[in-house]
Residue, then its C-alpha position, 0 to 999 in steps of 0.5 A: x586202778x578200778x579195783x584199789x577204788x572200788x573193791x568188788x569183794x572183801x571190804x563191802x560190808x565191814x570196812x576197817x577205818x584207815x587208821x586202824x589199820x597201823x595201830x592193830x598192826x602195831x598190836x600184833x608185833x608188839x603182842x608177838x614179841x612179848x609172846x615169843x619172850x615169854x615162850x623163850x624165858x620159859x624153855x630157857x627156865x626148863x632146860x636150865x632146871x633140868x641140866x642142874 
């Protein structure tokens, strides 16, 4: 458990706060998601247009 206490490397000179850590996670999927709808409208727009 020495090294969950005491990280030797990493974490020594810019340490995240705690509960940052959950809400840039959050962040991420959230902007993940909204990225990948994005990215689905529009091939789906592309091929719809090209089919007609």
């Amino acid at each position: 458990m020495e090294f969950i206490d005491k990280p030797t490397f990493g974490h020594t000179k810019y340490k995240l706060p705690v509960i940052l850590v959950p809400v840039i996670m959050f962040a991420v999927l959230i902007f993940g998601i909204v990225v990948s709808k994005i990215y689905v409208d529009n091939v789906m727009d592309d091929s719809h247009s090209e089919s007609h």
